[in-house]
N, C-alpha and C positions, 0 to 999 in steps of 0.2 A: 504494500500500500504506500504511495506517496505521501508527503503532505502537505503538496499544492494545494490541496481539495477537499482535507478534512472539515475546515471553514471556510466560507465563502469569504471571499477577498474583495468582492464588489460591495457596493451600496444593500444594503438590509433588504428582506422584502416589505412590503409593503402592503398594510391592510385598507381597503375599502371606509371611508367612515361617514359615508353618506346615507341619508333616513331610507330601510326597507320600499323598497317597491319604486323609488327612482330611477330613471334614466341616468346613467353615467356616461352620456356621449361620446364619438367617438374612440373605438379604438384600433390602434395599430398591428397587425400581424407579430410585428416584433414583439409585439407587447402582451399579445399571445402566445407566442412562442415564450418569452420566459415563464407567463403564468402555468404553462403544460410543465413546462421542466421544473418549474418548482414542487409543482404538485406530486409531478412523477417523481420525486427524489432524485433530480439529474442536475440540480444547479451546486450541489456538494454532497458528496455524503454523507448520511445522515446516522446518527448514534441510533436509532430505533432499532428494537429486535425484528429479528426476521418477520413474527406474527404481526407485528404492529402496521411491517410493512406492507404485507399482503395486504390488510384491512385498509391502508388507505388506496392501494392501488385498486380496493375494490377487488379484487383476484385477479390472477395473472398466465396469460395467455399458457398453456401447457402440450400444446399439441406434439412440439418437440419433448420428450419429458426431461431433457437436460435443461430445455430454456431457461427455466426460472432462477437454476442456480447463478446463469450469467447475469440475469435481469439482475438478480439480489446485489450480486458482488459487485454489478457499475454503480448500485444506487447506498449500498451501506460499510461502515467501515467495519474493517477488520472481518469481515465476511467468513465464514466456513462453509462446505455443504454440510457440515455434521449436523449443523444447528437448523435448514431446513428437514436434512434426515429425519432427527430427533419428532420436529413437528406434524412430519405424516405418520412416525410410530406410532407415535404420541396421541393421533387422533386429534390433533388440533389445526390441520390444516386437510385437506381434502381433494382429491383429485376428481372432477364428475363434466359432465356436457352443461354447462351454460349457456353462456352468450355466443349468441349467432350459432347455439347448438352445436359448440366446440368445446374441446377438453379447458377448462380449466381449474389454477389450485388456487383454492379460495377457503379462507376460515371455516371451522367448522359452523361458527354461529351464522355468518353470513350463508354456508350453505343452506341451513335450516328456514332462513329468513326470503331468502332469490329465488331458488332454485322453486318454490310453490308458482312465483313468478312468470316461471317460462314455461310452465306445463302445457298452457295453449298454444302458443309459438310451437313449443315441440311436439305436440300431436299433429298440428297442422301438418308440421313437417313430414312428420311420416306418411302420410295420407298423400303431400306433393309428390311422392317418388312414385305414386304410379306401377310399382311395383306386386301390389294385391288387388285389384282391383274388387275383386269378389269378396275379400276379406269383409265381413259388418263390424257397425259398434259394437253391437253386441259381443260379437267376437273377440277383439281385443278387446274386452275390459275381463274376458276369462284370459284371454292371453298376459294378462296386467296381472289375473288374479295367480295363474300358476304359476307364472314367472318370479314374485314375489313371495310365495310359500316356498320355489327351489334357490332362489337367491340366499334367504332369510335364514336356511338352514345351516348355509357357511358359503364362504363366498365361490363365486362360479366363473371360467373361462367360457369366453365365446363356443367353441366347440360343443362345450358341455350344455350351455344353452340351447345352443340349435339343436343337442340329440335328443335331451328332455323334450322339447316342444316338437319335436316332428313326432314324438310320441304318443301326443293328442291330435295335433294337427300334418299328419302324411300327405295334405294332396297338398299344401299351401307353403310358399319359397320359403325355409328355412333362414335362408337370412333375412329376410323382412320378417319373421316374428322374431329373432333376434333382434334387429334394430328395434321393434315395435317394446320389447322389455326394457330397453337403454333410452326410448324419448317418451314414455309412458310411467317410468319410476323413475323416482330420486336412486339413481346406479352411480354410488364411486366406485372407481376405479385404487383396487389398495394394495400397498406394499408388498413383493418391492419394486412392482411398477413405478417408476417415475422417482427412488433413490439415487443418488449422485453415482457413476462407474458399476450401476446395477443394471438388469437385464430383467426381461420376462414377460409374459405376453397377457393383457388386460383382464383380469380377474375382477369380477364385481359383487357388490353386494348392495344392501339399501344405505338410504343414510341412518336412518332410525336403526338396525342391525347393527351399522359400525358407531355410531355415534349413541343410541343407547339413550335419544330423546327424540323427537317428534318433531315435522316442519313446524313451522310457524301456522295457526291457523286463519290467522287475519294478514295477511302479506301485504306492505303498503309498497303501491308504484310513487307514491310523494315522498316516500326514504328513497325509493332507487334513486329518484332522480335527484336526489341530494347527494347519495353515495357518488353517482355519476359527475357532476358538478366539482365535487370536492377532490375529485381523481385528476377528471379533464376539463375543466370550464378557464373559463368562458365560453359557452357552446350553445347551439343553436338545436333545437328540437332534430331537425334531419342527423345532428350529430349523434345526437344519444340514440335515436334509430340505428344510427351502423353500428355504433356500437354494442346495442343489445339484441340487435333483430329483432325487438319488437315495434310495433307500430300502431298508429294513431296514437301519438303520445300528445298531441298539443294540446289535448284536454285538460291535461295533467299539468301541462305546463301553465293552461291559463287558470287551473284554481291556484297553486304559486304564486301567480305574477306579481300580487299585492306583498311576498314576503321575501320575493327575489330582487337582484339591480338587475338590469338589461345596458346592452350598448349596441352600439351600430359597429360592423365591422368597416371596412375599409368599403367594399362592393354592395355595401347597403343592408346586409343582412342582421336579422336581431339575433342577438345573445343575449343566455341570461345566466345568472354565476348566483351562487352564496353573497351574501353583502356581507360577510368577515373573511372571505377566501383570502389567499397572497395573491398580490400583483407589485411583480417586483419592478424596480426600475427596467426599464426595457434594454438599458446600457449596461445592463448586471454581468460581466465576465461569466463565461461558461466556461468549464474544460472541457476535455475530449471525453468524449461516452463512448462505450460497443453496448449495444444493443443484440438480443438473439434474435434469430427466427421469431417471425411472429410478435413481435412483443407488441402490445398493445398501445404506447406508446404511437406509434403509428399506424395504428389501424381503426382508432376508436372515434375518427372525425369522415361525416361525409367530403368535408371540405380542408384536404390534411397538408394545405399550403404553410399552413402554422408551421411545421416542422419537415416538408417535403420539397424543396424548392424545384420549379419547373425545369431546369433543366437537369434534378436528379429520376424524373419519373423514368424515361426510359432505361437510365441502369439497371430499375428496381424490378422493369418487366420480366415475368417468367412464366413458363408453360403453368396453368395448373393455380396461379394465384400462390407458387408457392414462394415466399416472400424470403431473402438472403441475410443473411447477419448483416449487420449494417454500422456504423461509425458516425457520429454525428462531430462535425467540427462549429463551434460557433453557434451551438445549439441547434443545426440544420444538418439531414442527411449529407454526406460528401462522399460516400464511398460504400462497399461492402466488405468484407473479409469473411476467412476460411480458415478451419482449423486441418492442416495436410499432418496425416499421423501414422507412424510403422509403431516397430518392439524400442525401436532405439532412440530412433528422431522424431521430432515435431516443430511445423512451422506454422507460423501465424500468416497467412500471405492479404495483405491488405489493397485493394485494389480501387483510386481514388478516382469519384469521375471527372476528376479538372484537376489544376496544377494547385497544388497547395503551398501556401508561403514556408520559408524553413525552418519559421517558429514552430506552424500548424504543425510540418512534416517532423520538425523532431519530438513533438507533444505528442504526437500520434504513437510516433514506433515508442516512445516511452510505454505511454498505457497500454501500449498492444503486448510491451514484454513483461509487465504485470501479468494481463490477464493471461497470456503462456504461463505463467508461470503458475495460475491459478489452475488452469483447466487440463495442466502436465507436469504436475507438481515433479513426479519420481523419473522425468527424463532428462538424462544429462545431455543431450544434444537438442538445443532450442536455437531457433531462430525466426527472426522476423526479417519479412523481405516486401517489397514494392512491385509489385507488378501494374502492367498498364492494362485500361478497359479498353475493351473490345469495342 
């Protein structure tokens, strides 16, 4: 760990302290851009434990199951994966399909409280695959009901579900009533799926089974979108749509409005934020970030100029939406990088889409031979190298 970065070096952040439900007019992208990175833990990092940090990231993209460990280690000091470890043993962190009906690791309490949340989003879902056509309601809610008496018994692999249930159900696709068990139940995903240098292929159970309490019965969408807000805002209704997949949220948004600030973006669009969130100087010194696969960070705004600049979109493009590790200089995407790895060697290869200045460029391969050194700790041949984009 350096300690460029354990405190912030620029100007403080800065709190809102104008009366609820005001206009706080204009504001500027930069100025976006630092309020995300402050939010996300990326303007320094931050002393909070690992749990504390999931909670305010709201949970954090999983689909990679190593992601998170990197997520953690750009956003907090002194970082270990022992101490996420710990928290999926532990039962206080959780691995299951949330938002936009994707894996992610989110507190146990938050799962209890969201995840009731998306259960219409995720039935939808599986009904959009087209898949069963003939399948009824009725049907899957025995498919809901069996799947949760063989879940509940101890936890189960994909396989194992699909052979159970072809056992009531042989004429109908095997994998769509296994998917229909995974968007139909609260299903984590448990250890040692998704362990630091660990293996193993998704095992599920319910939350109530691993967790040993019960959703929430009353789910409020006026906490998401505060949870939302306090992760990512300043943000716009369409924002929190991408980010959670669900929709017609504006409703929600205008019983709020009397207890939220709103601002104009730059191209005329409303936002609306917490009136005690940070908004730091927009001049606030950033360092260099890597970000993993996936991090949510940039994927949680329909409108992700905040932290994407135009002319990083096309590096970013890839077959499949599947999105690259990525380096932010100056609080903006500038590049991606890779981890190249045998028995003996390992290289970080960082690959920028423009010329970066030599400050940038030696701040860069600094933090890149940190984060080597985090994600290759027992190899004695490291190196960092510069390649050019394509």
């Amino acid at each position: 760990m350096g300690s460029d970065d354990r405190h912030s070096s620029g100007p403080a952040s800065t709190r809102s302290t104008a009366p609820h439900g005001r206009a706080g007019g204009e504001i500027t992208n930069r100025a976006l851009n630092r309020a995300l990175l402050e939010r996300q833990l990326l303007t320094r990092r931050s002393d909070r434990t690992a749990l504390a940090a999931v909670e305010q990231l709201a949970g954090m993209q999983a689909q990679a199951p190593q992601a998170p460990y990197v997520g953690l280690w750009s956003r907090l000091q002194d970082f270990h994966p022992d101490q996420l470890g710990a928290l999926m043993t532990g039962r206080e962190v959780v691995r299951m399909a949330m938002m936009r009906s994707t894996v992610h690791l989110i507190t146990a309490a938050d799962a209890l409280s969201m995840r009731p949340l998306f259960q219409d989003f995720l039935a939808r879902g599986l009904r959009a695959t087209g898949w069963a056509p003939g399948v009824t309601d009725e049907e899957l809610a025995k498919v809901a009901s069996v799947g949760r008496e063989f879940l509940e018994q101890r936890p189960r692999t994909n396989p194992q579900i699909r052979a159970h249930l072809a056992e009531y159900w042989p004429d109908h696709d095997p994998t769509f009533l296994t998917l229909a068990v995974r968007n139909l139940l609260p299903c984590v995903q448990v250890p040692p799926r998704g362990l630091w240098g660990g293996s193993g292929q998704p095992t599920l159970t319910t939350t109530q089974a691993w967790l040993g309490r019960p959703e929430d019965p009353e789910p409020s969408l006026e906490w998401l979108v505060h949870r939302y807000l306090a992760a990512y805002g300043p943000a716009t209704v369409q924002d929190m749509q991408a980010w959670s997949g669900l929709t017609r949220l504006g409703e929600v948004f205008g019983r709020l409005r009397p207890s939220l600030r709103t601002y104009r973006a730059e191209d005329g669009r409303e936002l609306f934020d917490l009136p005690d969130a940070p908004l730091p100087d927009p001049d606030t010194p950033v360092p260099v970030r890597f970000l993993p696969e996936y991090d949510n960070c940039l994927r949680s705004h329909a409108d992700r100029a905040r932290v994407i600049p135009e002319d990083a979109r096309a590096g970013l493009a890839s077959k499949n939406d599947s999105p690259r590790p990525t380096f932010l200089v100056d609080g903006q995407v500038r590049g991606t990088w890779k981890l190249e790895r045998s028995r003996t060697r390992a290289a970080l290869v960082l690959t920028p889409f423009r010329s970066l200045s030599k400050r940038h460029a030696a701040e860069l391969t600094s933090e890149a031979e940190r984060l080597l050194e985090f994600v290759a700790p027992t190899t004695g041949d490291r190196d960092v190298r510069l390649a050019t984009s394509d």
